[in-house]
N, C-alpha and C positions, 0 to 999 in steps of 0.2 A: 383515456389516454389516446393521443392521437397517433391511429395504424402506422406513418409514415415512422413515425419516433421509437411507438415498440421494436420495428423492424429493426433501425437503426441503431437501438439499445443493445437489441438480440445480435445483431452479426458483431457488435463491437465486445461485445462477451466473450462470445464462441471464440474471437478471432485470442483475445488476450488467453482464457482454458490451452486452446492448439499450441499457444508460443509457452507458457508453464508447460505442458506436457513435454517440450521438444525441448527443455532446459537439462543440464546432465544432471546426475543424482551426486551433486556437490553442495555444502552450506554459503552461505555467501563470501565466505571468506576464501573461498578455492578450494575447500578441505573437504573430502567424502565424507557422509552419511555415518556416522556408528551403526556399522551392520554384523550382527550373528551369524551373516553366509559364509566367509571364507574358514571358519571352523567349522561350521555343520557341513559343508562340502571335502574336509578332512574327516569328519567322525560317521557319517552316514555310512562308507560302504563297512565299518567295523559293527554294524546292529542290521540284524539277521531278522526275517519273520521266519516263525516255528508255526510248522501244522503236525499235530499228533491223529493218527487214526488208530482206530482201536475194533476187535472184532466184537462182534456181540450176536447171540444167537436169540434167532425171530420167538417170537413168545407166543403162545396157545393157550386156547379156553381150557379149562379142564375137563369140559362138555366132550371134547372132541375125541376124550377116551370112549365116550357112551355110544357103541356102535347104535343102539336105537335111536338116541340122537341121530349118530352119523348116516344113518339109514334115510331117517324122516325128509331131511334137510340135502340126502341127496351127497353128501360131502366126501373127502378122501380119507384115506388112511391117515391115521395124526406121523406114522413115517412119511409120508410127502414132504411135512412140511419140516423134518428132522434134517431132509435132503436138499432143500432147498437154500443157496447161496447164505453165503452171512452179510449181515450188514456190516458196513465201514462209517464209523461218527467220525468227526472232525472238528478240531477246535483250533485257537488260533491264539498264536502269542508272541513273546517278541526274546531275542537274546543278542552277546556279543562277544564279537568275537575278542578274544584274548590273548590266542598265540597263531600266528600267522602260518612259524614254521611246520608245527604240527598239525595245525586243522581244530584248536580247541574252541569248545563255544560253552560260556559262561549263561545259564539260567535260569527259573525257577524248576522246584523239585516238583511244584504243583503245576506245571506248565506239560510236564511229560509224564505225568504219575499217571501209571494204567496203561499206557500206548504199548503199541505192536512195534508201533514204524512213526521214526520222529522223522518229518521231512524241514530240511533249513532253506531258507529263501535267501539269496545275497539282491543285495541291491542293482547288482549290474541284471539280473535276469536270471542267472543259474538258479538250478535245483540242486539237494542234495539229498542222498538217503543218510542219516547219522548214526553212528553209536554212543549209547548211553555210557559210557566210561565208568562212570559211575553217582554215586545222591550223598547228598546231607540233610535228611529228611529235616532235620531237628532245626537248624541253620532255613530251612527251605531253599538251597542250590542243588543243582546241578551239572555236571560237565559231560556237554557232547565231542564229538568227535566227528570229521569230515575228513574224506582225501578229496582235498581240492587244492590248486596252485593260483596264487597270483592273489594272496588274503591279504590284507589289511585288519592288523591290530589296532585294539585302544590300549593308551597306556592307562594303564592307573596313578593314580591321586593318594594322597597321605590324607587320607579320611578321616585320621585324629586331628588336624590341623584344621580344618572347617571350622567356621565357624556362624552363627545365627546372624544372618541378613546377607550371607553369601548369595551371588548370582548362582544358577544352577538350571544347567538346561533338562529336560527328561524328553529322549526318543524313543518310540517302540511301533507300535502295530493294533493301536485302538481301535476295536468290535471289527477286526481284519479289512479297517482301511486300508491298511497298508502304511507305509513307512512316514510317522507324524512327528513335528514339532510343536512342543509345547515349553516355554520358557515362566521364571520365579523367581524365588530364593528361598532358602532356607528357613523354616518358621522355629523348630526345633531341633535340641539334639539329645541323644542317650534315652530315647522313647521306650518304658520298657513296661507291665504289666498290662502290655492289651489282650494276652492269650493268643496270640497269631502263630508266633513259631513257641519254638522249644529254647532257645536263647534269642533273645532282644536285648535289640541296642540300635534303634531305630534312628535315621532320619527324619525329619520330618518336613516334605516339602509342599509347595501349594501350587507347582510347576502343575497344569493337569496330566492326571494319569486316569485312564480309564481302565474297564476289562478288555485285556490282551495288548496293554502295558506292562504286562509282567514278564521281567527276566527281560527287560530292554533297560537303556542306558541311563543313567543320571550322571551328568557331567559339567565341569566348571567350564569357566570360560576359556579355559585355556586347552580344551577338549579333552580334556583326562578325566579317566573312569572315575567318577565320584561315590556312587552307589549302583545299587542292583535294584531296578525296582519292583517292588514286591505288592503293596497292599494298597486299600484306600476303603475311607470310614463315610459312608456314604446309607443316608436313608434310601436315597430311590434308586441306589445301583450305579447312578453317575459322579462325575468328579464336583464335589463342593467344596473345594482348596486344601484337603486333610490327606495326603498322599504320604507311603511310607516305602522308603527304601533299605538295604541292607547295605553296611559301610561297607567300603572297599574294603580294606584292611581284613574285617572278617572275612567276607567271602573269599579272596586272597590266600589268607590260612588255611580254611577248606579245600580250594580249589589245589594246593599242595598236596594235600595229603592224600586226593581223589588220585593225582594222577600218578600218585609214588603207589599207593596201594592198593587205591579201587574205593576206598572206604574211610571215615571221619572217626576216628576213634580220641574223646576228651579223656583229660586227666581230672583226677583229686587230689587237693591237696589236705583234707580231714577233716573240717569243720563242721560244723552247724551253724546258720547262721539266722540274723533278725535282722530287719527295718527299724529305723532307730527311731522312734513314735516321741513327740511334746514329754511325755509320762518318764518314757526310759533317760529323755537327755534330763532330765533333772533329777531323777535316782541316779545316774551317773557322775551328776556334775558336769555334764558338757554346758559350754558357751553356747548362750542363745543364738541357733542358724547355724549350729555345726551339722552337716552332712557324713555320713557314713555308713557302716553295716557292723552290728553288734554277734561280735564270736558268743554264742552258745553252747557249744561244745566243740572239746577239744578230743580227735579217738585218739586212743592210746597206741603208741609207737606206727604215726602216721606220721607226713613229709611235715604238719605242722606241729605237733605235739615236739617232733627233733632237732622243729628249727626254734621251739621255746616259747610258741602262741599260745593264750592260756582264754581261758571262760571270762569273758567280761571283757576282754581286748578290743577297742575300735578300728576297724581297717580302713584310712581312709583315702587309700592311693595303693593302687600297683604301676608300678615299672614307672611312675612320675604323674600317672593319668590320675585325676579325681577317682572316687568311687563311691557313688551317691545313693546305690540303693543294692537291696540282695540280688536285682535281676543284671544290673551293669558289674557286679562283681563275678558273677557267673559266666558272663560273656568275657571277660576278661583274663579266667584265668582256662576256658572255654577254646581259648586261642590261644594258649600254649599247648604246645607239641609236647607229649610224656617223655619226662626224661629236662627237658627244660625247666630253668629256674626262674618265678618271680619275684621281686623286690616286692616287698609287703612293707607299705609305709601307715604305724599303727598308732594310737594313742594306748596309754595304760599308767592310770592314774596321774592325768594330768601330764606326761611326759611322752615324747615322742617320739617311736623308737621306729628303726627301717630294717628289716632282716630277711632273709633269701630265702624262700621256699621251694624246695625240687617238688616237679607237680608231677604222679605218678597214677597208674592205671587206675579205674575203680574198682575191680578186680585186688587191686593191693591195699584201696583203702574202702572200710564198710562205712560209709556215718550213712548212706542213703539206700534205700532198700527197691527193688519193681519187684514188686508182688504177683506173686504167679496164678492170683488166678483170673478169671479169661475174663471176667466183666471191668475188672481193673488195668487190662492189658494196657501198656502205654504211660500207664499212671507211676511217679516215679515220687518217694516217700522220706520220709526224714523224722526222726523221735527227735522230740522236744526235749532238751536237756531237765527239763522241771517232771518231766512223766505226767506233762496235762495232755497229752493227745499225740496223733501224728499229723505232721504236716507233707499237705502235700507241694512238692519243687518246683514238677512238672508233670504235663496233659497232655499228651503227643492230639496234635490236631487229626481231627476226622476220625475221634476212638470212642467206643460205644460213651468213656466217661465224660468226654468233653462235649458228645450233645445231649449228656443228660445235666451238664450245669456245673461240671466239678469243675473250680480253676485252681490255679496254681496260689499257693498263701493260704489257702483252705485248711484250720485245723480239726480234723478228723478227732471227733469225740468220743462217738459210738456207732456198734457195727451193727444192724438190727437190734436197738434199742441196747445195746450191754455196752456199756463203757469199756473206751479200753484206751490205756495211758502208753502203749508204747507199739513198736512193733511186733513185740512177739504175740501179745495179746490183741492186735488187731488180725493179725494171721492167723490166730486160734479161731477168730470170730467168723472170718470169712470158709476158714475151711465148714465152717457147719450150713453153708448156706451157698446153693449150684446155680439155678435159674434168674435169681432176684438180690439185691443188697439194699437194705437202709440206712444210709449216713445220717449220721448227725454232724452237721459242722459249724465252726463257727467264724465268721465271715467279716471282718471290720465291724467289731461291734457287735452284731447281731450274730442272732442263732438259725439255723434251717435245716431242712430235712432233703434228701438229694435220694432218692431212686433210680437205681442202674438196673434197666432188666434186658 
């Protein structure tokens, strides 16, 4: 090509890039850009970076008790190093703010669990030292506290009204960059037997979240608190679209009862319950694709035995909302306050019946048992109305039994090889056994053996 022409090509390029550059950021028709800034410039200074430190004391050889050791090698006393400062770890995550006038900060119970000193980052620059208010380990929230003036809240979102292919922003504090946007939608909703928390009823978004995205914001486009975000299902530790938050609406409930008492205290309402499997809808007689949760047991003079729920009843709605499985029915009646009534919309025998149930302490009603001894701590139980086993409810996450393998749906058959059909005989079987337990369980189908030591 001929130099004088390339030249001529090139400056007549450049010159047209310069004049697009200096064009305003309007479409051609005179109309701005569709931009996500004028909300995230409303929602940014209400999501907070959390740093947790926590003490921890320096660790020694066991050598260093052997004064000939300590002799040879010349070394100090193993009190030197008894005396010697502690160390301060650090970790990093994200929350938000929720009530302006008080100083409340909404977020995960895993983001503070263990800390000394939870420090909160605001967007304008400020530092904060917080208190813990108090946890919902189960839920995994938290609510901290600040005295700081001039906050800015998120509102919240009706979290039951979402729906799948919803826009959905998530802001937080990923691997402690500091304050990120990440935009999606919705991929799912009512996400529940992952073992993550102790009630699920998950979002599910593919907005990226990473580690210390958690206890930061998921919000619509309208900048309202959508979710909490909580989890992500990830082989190599990073975001591969499979992100999981906590509804508003739940956290919401928690976040009441944290700051009226300190503490989450759920209700029962009596039952025993099942996942309604191919097998049982046609011993039933349910219409192919009916969704719901099969009552197995009714206790006797409990809020539902009074309100007239019987063994064989399908529930397949509270308060108006679906109820598709035993983990969304949990969470639902999970978030009523003791003492509150839910609407139980049921089938029984073909007919469809709706009746009120007062949901009361568990302490007032037994159908589920937490087993007192220390290898099962955490582990929360339920007899099979047929006396084939105990099933287990719930796993409290990071309990000796849930990193030996036990989940939640697990029917417990035998306790060091003896069979035992119910509660009492499972508690007979554990009391004879301190250090070690062998489960037998049986798991979708299949059978295994599960070791807690």
């Amino acid at each position: 090509m001929n130099r004088q022409l390339f030249i001529t090509i090139f400056l007549y390029a450049l010159t047209i890039s310069t004049a697009l550059a200096a064009l305003p950021n309007i479409t051609p028709d005179g109309k701005p850009f569709p931009s996500l800034s004028p909300m995230i410039k409303e929602v940014n200074p209400a999501v907070v970076n959390i740093s947790t430190y926590s003490k921890q004391k320096y660790t020694q050889n066991p050598l260093l008790n052997d004064p000939f050791f300590r002799r040879f090698f010349n070394l100090p006393d193993p009190r030197y190093y008894e005396q010697r400062p502690l160390k301060r770890q650090q970790s990093a995550g994200s929350g938000v703010i929720v009530d302006a006038e008080h100083g409340y900060i909404m977020t995960n119970h895993h983001v503070i669990k263990g800390a000394d000193e939870v420090l909160v980052s605001l967007s304008d620059g400020r530092d904060f030292i917080a208190e813990v208010l108090g946890v919902d380990s189960e839920l995994d929230i938290a609510i901290l506290e600040v005295e700081a003036s001039n906050l800015k809240a998120v509102k919240f979102a009706d979290s039951d009204v979402m729906e799948v292919g919803d826009f959905v922003v998530a802001i937080g504090n990923p691997f402690g960059l500091g304050q990120t946007v990440t935009t999606g939608v919705i991929s799912a909703l009512g996400r529940t037997g992952l073992g993550i928390e102790g009630y699920e009823n998950f979002i599910q978004t593919d907005a990226s979240i990473n580690p210390g995205n958690s206890g930061g914001a998921l919000v619509n486009l309208a900048g309202e608190l959508v979710g909490i975000n909580t989890a992500i299902i990830s082989p190599a530790g990073g975001n591969v679209g499979i992100g999981f938050a906590i509804p508003a609406n739940m956290a919401y409930a928690s976040m009441l009862q944290i700051v009226d008492s300190g503490e989450v205290k759920r209700g029962q309402i009596g039952i025993g319950i099942q996942d309604i499997t191919p097998n049982l809808r046609e011993a039933f007689k349910l219409e192919n694709g009916r969704t719901g949760v099969l009552i197995t047991q009714v206790v006797e003079d409990s809020p539902a035995f009074r309100a007239g729920l019987r063994t064989g009843d399908v529930i397949i709605a509270i308060d108006g909302k679906p109820t598709t499985s035993t983990g969304i029915l949990r969470s639902q009646i999970g978030m009523k306050a003791i003492g509150q009534k839910a609407r139980v919309a049921l089938l029984r025998d073909g007919r469809e019946l709706n009746v009120d149930v007062k949901v009361q302490s568990p302490d007032e009603v037994s159908v589920t048992s937490k087993t007192q001894h220390k290898l099962l701590s955490g582990v929360q139980l339920q007899a099979e109305g047929d006396n084939s086993g105990v099933r287990v409810i719930h796993v409290a996450p990071n309990s000796t039994a849930a990193y030996s393998g036990l989940r939640p749906g697990d029917l417990i058959v035998s306790v060091n090889q003896q069979r035992v059909k119910n509660l009492k005989e499972l508690n007979q079987a554990l009391a004879r056994s301190r250090s070690t337990v062998l489960l037998r369980v049986e798991r979708q189908g299949g059978s295994l053996f599960i070791v807690i030591e």
